[in-house]
N, C-alpha and C positions, 0 to 999 in steps of 0.2 A: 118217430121220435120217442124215446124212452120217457113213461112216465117218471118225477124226479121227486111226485108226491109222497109216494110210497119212501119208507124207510130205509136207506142202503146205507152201504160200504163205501168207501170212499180214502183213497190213500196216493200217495206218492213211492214209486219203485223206483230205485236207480239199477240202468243197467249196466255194469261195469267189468273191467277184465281190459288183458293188456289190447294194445293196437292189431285191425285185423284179426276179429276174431269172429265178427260179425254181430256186433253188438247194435250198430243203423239198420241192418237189415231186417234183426229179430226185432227191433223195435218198432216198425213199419209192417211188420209184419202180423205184430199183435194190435195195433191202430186199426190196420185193412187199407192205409193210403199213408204215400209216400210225404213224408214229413221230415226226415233226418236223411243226409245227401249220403251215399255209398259209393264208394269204388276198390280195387283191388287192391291198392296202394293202400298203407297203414297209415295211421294217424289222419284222418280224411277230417273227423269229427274235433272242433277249434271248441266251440260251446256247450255248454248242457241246452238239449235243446227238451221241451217237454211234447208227447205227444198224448193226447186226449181220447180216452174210450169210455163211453157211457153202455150200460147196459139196463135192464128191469131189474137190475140188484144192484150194480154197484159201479162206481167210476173211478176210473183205471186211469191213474198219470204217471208216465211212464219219463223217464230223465235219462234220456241218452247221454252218457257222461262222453267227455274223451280219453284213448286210452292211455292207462297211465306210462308218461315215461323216465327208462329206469337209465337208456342207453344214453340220452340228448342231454345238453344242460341248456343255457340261452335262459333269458326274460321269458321270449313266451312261454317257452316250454315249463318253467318254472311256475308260473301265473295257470297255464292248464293242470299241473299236477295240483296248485292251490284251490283249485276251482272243484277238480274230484273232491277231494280231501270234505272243502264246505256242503256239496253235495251229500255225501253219507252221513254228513250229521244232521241233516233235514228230513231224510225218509224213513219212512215204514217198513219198506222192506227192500231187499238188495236182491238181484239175480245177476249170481255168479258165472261169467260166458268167458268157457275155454274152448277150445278147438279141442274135439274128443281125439283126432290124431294123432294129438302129441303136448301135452302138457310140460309148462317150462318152467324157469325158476321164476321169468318174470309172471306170469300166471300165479303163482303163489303170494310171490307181493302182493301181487292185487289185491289176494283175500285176506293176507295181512290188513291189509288199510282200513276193513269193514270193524265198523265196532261191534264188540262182540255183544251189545244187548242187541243190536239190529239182527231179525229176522234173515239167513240167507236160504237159499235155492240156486242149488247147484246146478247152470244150466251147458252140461258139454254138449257143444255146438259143431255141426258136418257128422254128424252118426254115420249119413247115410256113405260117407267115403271110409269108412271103417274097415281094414280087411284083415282084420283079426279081432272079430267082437268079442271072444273069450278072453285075450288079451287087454282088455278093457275094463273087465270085472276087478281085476287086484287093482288098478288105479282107482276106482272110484270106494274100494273098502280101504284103501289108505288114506284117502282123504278125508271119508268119513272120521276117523282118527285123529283127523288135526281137529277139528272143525263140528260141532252138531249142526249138521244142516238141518233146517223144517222140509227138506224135501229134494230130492235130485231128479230129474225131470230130463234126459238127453233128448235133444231135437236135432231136425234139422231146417232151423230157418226160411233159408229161401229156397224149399218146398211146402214149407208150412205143417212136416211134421211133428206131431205131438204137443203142437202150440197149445189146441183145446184144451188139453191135458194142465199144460202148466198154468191159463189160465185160470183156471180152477183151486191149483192149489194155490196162489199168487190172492184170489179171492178171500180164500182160508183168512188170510192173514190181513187184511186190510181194517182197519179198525172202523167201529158205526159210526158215520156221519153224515153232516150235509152233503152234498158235490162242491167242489171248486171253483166249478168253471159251468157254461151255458150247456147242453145236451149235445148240441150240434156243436159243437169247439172239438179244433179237428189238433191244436197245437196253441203256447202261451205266446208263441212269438208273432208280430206284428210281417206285414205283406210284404216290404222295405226289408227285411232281414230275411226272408224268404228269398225276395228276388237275389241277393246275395249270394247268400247258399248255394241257391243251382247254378249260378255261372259260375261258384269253385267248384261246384262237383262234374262240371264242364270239363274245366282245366285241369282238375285230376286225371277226368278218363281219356284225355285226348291229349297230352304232352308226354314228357319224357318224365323222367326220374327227379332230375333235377327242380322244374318251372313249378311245381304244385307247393312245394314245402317252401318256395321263396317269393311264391306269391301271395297278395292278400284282395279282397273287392271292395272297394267303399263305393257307396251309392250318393252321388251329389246329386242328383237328382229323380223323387219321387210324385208323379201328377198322375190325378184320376182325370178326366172327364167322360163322365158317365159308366159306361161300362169300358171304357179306352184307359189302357195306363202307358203312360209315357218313362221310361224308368232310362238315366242314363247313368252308366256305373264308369271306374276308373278300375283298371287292374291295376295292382302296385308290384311291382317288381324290386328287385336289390339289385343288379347292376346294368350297364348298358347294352352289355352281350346279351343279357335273358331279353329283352324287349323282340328282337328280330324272331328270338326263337319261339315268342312266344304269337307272333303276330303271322309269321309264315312266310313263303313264298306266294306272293301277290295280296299277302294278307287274306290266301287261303282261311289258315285256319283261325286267327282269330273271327271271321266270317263265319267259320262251322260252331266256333263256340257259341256265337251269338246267336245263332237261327236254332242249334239243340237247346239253348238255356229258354229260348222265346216261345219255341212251343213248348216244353215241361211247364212255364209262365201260364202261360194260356189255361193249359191242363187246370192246372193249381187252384188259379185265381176265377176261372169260370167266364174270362173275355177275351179281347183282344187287348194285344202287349207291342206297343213300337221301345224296341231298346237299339241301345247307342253303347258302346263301347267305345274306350280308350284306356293307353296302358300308357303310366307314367313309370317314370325309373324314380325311387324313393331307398335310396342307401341306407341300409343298415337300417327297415324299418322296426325288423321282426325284434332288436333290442332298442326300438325309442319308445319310453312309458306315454306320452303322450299320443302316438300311431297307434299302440294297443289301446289303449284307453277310448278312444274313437272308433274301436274295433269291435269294442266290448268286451276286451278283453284286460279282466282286470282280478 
């Protein structure tokens, strides 16, 4: 455990850039444990989620945003761009994550949104699929252009290159304080919202196109005893067709969901986890303020 006597750094980062760019991954990444849900599918990330890194110098909270969207309109969608938005104006510093591949007009919005006395770091993200790195050089001296970055920093995530690197300069910048949060705090969010998380990021990585962006999880019920949690959630679905689709042939897969989300549980939480699922049909959640509001999302 880091000592927290000594004098650090201490700041809040958001990470942000459009949908799918790898923005959960880098930030699990720079944790060392899996804290914000990933999958290949965009927009995965509903909340800012915080994850927590203490060091002998300084403690690192890091704010997975979600990404912003330019394409979608809807209540939620509307209420997660609100949600970026309050975010940037709470932190110390912003790290900017595009896909070095190919930089897009939504990617520039993005950096639009940051206010310009916030600190950024340019972080183009997948280096390592690059196959024309010379080709790469005039994109990032025209950026520079728009924009005084305190630093550009290309990695690639989930391999873990040049992370050390950016945490460093990410240090630079974090201003002298106390810590936030306890030494061991791994994230700001509670067990109950956790267990959530991983049965969407269940449902992202294991449905179709459609079920993940029209589904939602509330948790009606959360019990410990001892080191046992009993956690029984509800998928909400929008119409009567996604249900079957969502539950399977023989109720396969909503079975697979549940036995992948119970051991990630497990992992997490350090016990044993009995979960229960059920999926109700709930029409036209994703624009009832009250559903999101219960959601958290607000």
């Amino acid at each position: 455990m880091s000592d927290l006597s000594k004098k650090t750094r201490c700041g809040q980062i958001a990470v942000v850039g459009r949908p799918n760019v790898g923005k959960s991954t880098l930030l699990n990444r720079l944790v060392g444990e899996k804290v914000s849900i990933t999958s290949r599918k965009a927009q995965t990330t509903r909340l800012p989620i915080r994850g927590i890194l203490t060091t002998d110098t300084a403690q690192f909270v890091f704010v997975d945003t979600p990404g912003f969207q330019t394409k979608h309109g809807g209540e939620m969608n509307k209420r997660l761009n609100s949600s970026v938005r309050r975010t940037l104006e709470e932190v110390d510093v912003v790290l900017w994550v595009w896909d070095a591949t190919h930089l897009t007009a939504a990617d520039k919005s993005a950096l639009e949104l940051i206010p310009a006395s916030t600190p950024v770091i340019a972080v183009p993200n997948k280096v390592d699929l690059l196959t024309d790195k010379a080709a790469f050089m005039p994109v990032i001296a025209e950026l520079s252009q728009q924009r005084a970055f305190a630093a550009i920093v290309p990695v690639a995530a989930a391999k873990g290159t040049q992370t050390k690197t950016l945490m460093l300069e990410i240090e630079k910048l974090l201003p002298e304080s106390e810590p936030m949060y306890e030494a061991d705090d791994l994230t700001d969010k509670p067990e109950r919202y956790m267990a959530a998380e991983i049965i969407r990021e269940k449902i992202f990585r294991l449905t179709g196109d459609e079920i993940p962006y029209r589904a939602a999880v509330m948790i009606d019920k959360f019990e410990q005893e001892g080191n046992l949690r009993r956690i029984f959630a509800a998928i909400l679905v929008d119409k009567d067709s996604q249900k079957p689709m969502l539950i399977g042939a023989g109720g396969e897969l909503l079975k697979r969901i549940g036995t992948e989300a119970r051991l990630d549980m497990q992992k997490l939480f350090g016990g044993p986890v009995y979960l229960e699922l059920f999926v109700k049909v709930k029409s036209g959640w994703s624009e009832n303020a009250a559903v999101l509001r219960d959601l958290g999302i607000t």
